[in-house]
C-alpha positions, 0 to 999 in steps of 0.5 A: 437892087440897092438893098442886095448890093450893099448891106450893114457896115457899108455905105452907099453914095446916091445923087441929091437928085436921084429918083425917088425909087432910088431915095426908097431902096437906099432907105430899104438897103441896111447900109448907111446912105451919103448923099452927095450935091448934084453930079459933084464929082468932088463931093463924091470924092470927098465921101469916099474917102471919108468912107474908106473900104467900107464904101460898097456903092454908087449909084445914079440916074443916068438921065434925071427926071426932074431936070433933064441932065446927064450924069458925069458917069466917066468921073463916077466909074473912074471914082468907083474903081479907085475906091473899089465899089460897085456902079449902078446906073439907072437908065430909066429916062435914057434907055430909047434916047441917048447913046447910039442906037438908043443903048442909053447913057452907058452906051454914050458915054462910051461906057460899056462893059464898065458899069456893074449894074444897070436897071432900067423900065419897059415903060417910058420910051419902051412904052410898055410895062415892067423893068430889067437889071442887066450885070455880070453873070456872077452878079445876077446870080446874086440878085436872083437869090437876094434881092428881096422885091424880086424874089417875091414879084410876079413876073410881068405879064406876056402882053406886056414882055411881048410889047417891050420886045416888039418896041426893042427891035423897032428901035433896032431897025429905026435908030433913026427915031432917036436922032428924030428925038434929040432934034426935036428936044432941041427945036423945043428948048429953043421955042421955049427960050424964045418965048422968054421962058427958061428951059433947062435940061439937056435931053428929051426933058425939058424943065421950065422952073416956075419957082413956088406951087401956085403958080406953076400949077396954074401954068399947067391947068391953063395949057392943058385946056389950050391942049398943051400936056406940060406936067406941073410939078411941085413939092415933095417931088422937087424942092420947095422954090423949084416947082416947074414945068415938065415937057416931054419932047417924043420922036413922033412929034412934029416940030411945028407942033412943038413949036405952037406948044412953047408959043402957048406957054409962054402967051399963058405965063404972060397972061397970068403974070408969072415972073422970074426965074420961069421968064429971062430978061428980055 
């Protein structure tokens, strides 16, 4: 999408923090890339004015992978209609959980109708495979003749569109997953504070920054044999000094399982003695 939305001459505007599959189409895209600091609506600002008309795109996670926070998409597509580019937003890790109904983080920041392009997966809350673009009917057209990797895809499989639909409309008629899913976010963020450790993000997302690789690679190996799946990831994933925990909090989880899993954590950083910045100060 990216390479087919700005091309030689532009420039495209991207968060320092945006997924990798973003990071490779602005390097596949022909125009030049500025990276601006992690949701720094300034920064952006400064870049586009430095850019002047030949900015051509801004685009952005919507929930970020890594960290589990929200993109101020209100500053963004005011910047982008100032400067008169285009807004893609990337609802991967949105789509199922944010906004009313699950619409995703377009759809919570009140945003509809207003954003030029938004891409999204089949997979992650879907649980299914594959991904979409959603835009105007002039802009698709568009798309469907020029972006290179979708011109020459095969289309998903049936099974795998039959599951997506089939996860769409059960989405639909229980929109009450959803809220189930924000609470029990929350119920883990803050087990995992109590246990001292120190869980950011602000979504279904939780990351325990751990610091260097080692250790939090230990983390991950040890709570997996206690039974507790918290992804450890490290360099070239995230900076080096950053490697982290990365929990998932799902709608189907119960919160005492929730709550065992942090108690679990933070038993396993104590005993292999890991210290600041995964655990506060008492």
């Amino acid at each position: 999408m990216i390479a087919a939305l700005a091309g030689r001459g532009e420039v495209v505007f991207s968060d320092e923090l945006n997924h990798a599959s973003i990071v490779d189409g602005c390097r596949l895209a022909r125009a030049e890339t500025f990276v601006y600091r992690h949701g720094d609506v300034e920064h952006l600002a400064w870049g586009l004015r430095e850019a002047g008309g030949r900015a051509g795109l801004v685009v952005t996670d919507g929930v970020f992978s890594m960290d589990g926070d929200v993109a101020p998409l209100a500053e963004l597509a005011e910047l982008a209609r100032r400067h008169r580019c285009r807004l893609m937003v990337d609802e991967a890790h949105a789509t199922g959980a944010l906004g009313p109904g699950g619409r995703g983080s377009v759809a919570a920041a009140e945003l509809s109708g207003e954003v030029d392009v938004m891409v999204g997966t089949l997979g992650k809350a879907l649980g299914s495979y594959g991904a979409y673009v959603c835009a105007g009917a002039e802009l698709t057209e568009l798309l469907v003749n020029t972006a290179r990797p979708f011109v020459f895809s095969t289309a998903p499989a049936p099974p795998a569109l039959a599951a997506a639909q089939a996860a769409l409309e059960l989405l639909e008629a229980e929109p009450q997953r959803v809220e189930r899913l924000r609470a029990n976010a929350a119920t883990l963020r803050e087990a995992l504070r109590a246990e001292g450790l120190a869980a950011g993000g602000a979504t279904q997302i939780v990351p325990v920054e751990v610091g260097e690789a080692e250790p939090a690679m230990a983390l991950c190996e040890t709570l997996l044999e206690r039974g507790v799946f918290a992804q450890g990831i490290r360099p070239p994933t995230v900076p080096p000094g950053s490697s982290r925990l990365r929990f998932s909090a799902m709608a189907t989880h119960d919160p005492a399982e929730l709550r065992a899993a942090a108690h679990q954590a933070g038993a396993a950083a104590r005993e292999l003695g890991i210290s600041p910045p995964a655990l506060l100060a008492a």
